[in-house]
C-alpha positions in Angstrom: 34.2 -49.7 13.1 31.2 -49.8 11.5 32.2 -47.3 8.4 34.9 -49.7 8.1 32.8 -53.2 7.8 30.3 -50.8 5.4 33.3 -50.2 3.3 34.6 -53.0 2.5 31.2 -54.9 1.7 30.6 -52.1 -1.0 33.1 -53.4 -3.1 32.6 -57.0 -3.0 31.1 -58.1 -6.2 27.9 -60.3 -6.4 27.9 -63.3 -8.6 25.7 -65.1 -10.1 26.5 -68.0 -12.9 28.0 -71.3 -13.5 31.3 -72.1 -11.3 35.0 -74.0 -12.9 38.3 -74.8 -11.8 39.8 -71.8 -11.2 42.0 -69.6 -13.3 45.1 -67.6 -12.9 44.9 -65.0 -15.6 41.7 -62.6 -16.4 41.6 -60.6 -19.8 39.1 -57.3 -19.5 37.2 -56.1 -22.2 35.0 -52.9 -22.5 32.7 -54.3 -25.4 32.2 -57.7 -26.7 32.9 -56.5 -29.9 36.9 -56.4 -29.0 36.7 -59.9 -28.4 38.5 -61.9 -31.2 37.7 -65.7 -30.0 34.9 -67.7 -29.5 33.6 -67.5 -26.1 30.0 -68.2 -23.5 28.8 -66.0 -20.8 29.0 -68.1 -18.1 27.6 -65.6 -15.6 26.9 -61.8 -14.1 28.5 -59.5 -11.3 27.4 -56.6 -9.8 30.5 -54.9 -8.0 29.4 -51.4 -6.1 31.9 -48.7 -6.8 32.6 -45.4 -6.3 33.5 -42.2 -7.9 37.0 -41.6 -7.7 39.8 -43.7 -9.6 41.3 -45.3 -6.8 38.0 -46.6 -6.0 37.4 -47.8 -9.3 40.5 -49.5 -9.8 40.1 -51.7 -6.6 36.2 -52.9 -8.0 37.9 -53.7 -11.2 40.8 -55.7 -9.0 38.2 -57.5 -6.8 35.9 -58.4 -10.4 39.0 -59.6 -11.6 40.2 -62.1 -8.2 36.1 -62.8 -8.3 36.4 -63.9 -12.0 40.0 -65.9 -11.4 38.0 -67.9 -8.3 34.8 -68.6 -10.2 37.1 -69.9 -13.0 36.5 -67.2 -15.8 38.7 -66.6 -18.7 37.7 -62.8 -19.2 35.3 -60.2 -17.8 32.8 -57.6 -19.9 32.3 -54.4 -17.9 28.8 -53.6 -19.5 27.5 -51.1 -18.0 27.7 -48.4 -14.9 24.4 -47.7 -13.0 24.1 -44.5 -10.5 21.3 -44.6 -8.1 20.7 -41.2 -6.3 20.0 -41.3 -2.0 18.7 -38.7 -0.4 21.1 -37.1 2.0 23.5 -39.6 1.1 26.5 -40.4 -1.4 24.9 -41.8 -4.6 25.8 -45.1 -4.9 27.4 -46.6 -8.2 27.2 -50.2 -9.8 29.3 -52.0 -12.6 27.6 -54.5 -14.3 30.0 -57.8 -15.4 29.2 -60.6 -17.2 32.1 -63.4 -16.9 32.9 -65.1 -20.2 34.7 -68.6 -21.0 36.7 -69.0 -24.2 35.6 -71.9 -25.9 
């Protein structure tokens, strides 16, 4: 039972920013260069991950439900962290920041 609780909180993402009405559709982007509108960061996520492409997938589906609630128009995955325990799995993190078309 507690794997299971562990689990699921490693995927949750962590935000921090400004909060609007909330959205129904989420554009991704990789780069802020392949953004072709004006738009503000309105704030940052950090969503724990894992290795494998299953897991992946689900962080970027719970960034993307985070993004919709906090009222986002798009997310910029920025950057993937790797911190190394000892004994342990390493543990990976996806930076976000949450943007706003203007």
């Amino acid at each position: 039972m507690i794997s299971f609780l562990s689990g699921c909180s490693l995927n949750s993402p962590v935000y921090f920013g400004s909060k609007f009405t909330s959205t129904n559709e989420v554009q991704s982007f990789y780069s802020t260069k392949d953004i072709n509108r004006p738009f503000e960061v309105i704030g940052h996520m950090n969503a724990s991950t894992g290795r494998s492409e299953s897991s992946q997938i689900r962080t970027r589906q719970l960034v993307i439900e985070k993004a919709k609630e906090i009222g986002g128009d798009g997310v910029v995955y920025s950057e993937l962290n790797r911190q190394v325990n000892q004994k342990t799995t390493d543990d990976f993190t996806m930076k976000v920041d949450v943007i706003k078309f203007k």
